[in-house]
Backbone bond lengths (Angstrom), bond angles and torsions (degrees), N, CA, C in turn:
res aa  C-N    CA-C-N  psi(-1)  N-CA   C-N-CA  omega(-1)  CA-C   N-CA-C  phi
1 X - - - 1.453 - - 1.530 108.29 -
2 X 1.010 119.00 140.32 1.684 127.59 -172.67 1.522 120.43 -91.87
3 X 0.859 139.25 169.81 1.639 134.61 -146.58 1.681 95.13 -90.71
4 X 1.423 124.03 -56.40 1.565 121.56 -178.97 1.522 96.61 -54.41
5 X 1.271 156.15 -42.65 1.720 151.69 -146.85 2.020 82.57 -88.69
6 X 1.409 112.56 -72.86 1.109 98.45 176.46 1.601 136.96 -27.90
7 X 1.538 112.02 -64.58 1.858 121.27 175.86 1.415 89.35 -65.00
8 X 1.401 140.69 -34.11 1.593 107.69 -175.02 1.571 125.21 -74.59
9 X 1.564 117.30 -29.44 1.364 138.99 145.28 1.830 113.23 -37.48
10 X 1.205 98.74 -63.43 1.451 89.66 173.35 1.283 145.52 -72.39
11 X 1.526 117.66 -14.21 1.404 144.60 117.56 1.273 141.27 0.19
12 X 1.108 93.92 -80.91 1.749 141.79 158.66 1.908 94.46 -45.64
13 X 1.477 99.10 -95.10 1.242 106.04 178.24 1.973 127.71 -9.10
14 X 1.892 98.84 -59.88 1.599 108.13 -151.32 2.250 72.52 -99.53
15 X 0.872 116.86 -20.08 1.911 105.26 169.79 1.275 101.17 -50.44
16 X 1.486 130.61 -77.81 1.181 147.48 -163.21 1.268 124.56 -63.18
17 X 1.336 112.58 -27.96 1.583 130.38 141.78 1.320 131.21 -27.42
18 X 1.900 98.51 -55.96 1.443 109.05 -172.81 1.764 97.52 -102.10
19 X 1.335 121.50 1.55 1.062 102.91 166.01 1.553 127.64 85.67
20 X 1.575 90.40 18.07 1.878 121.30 -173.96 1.416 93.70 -105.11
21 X 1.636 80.84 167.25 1.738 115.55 -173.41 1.695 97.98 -103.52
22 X 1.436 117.42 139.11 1.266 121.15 159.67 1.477 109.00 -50.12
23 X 1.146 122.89 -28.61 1.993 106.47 170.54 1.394 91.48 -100.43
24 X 1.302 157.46 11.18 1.445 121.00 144.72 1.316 123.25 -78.63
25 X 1.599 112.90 -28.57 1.747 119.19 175.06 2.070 105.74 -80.39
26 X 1.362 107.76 -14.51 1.775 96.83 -178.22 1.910 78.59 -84.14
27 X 1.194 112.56 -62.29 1.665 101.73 -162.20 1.653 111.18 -38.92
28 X 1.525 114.92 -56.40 1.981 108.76 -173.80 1.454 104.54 -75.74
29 X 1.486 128.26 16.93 1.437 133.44 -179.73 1.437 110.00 -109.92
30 X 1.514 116.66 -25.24 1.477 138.69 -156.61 1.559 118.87 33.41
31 X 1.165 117.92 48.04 1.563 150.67 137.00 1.452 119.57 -70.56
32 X 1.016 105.96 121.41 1.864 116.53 166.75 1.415 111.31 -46.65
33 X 1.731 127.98 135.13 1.113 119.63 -161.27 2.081 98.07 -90.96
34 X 1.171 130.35 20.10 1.287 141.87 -173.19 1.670 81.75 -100.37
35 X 1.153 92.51 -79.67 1.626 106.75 175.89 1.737 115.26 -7.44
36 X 1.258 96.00 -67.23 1.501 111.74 -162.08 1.781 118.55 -87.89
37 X 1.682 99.98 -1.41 1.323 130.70 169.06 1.959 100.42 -69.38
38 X 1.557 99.45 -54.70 1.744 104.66 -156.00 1.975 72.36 -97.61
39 X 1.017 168.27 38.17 1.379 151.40 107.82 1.329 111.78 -28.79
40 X 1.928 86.10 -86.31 1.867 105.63 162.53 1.263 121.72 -6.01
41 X 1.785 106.91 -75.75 1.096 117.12 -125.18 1.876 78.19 -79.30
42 X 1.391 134.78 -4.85 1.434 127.49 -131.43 1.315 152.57 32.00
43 X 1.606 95.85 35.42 1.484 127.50 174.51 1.645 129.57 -58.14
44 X 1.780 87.66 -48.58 1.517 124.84 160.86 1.586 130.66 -89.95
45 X 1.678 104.14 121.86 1.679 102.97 144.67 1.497 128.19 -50.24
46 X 0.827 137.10 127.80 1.502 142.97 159.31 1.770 116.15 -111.79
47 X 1.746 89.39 147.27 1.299 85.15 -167.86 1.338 111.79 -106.39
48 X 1.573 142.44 164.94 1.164 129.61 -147.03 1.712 104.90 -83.17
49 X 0.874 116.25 3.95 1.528 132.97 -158.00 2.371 90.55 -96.07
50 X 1.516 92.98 -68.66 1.446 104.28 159.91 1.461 129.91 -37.10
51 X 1.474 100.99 -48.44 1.674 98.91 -167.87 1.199 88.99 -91.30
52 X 1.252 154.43 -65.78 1.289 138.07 159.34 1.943 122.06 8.88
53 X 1.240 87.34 -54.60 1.728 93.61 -174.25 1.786 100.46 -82.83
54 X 1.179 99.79 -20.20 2.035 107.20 -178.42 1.425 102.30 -66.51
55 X 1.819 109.85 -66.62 1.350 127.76 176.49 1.771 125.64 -46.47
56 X 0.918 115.15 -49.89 1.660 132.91 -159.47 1.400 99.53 -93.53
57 X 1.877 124.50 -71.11 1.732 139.08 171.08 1.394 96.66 -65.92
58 X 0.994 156.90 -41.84 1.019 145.15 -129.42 1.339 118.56 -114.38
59 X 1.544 97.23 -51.36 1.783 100.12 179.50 1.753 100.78 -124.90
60 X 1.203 109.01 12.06 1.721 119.35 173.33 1.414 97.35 52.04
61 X 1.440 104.08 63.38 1.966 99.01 175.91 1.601 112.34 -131.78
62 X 1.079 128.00 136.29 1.431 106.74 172.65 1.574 108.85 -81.93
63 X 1.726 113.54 172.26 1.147 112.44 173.87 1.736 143.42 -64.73
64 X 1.769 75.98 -18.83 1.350 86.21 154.47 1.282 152.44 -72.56
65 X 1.260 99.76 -38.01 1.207 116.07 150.96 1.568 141.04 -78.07
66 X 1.129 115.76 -1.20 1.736 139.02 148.68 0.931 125.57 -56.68
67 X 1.507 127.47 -65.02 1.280 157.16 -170.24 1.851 104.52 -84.07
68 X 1.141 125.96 -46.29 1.910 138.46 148.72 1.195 101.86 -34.20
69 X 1.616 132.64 59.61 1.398 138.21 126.34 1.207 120.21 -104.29
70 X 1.431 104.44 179.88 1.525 124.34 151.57 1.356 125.94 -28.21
71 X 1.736 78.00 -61.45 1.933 120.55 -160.02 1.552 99.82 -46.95
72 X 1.498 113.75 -50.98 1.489 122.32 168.73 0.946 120.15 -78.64
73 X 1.245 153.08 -2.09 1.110 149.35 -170.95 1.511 132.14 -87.73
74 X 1.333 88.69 -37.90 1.383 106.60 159.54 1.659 114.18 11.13
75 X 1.396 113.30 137.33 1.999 115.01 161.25 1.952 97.99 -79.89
76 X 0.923 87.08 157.82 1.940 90.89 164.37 1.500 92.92 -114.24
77 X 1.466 84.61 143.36 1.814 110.43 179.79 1.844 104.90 -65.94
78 X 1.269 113.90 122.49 1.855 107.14 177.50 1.266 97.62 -95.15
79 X 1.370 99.03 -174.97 1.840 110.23 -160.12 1.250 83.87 -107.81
C-alpha cells in the first residue's frame, strides 16, 4: 500500500472516530472539502504544510499520534 492510500485511511479512520463530516474537518483545516475527499480517497499528494493543517486544525491530533498506528508501522521488506 503506498503512502497517500495510507494518510487517507488514517484520516478517514480518526474523522469517523470523532464523528465529523469531510466538510467539517476541510472547513477547521481550511482545505477545500473536494480536496479532502481525493486526500482520503489517496487520489492526492499533500504537502506537509497541508496535512499538518488536516492533522492538528482539522482532526485536533498531533503527529504523533497520527502516524502511532499499525498502518505505519509496518517492517520494510530487505533485499
Amino acid at each position: 500500500m503506498d503512502m497517500k492510500t495510507k494518510i487517507g485511511l488514517r484520516i478517514k479512520e480518526l474523522r469517523t472516530d470523532q464523528n465529523l463530516t469531510q466538510e467539517e474537518v476541510a472547513w477547521k483545516a481550511e482545505v477545500d472539502r473536494t480536496f479532502m475527499n481525493h486526500v482520503e480517497n489517496g487520489k492526492r499528494n499533500v504537502s506537509v504544510d497541508t496535512l499538518t493543517k488536516i492533522i492538528c486544525s482539522g482532526l485536533e491530533t498531533s503527529f504523533k499520534d497520527f502516524f502511532h498506528t499499525e498502518l505505519f508501522n509496518g517492517k520494510r521488506k530487505t533485499k
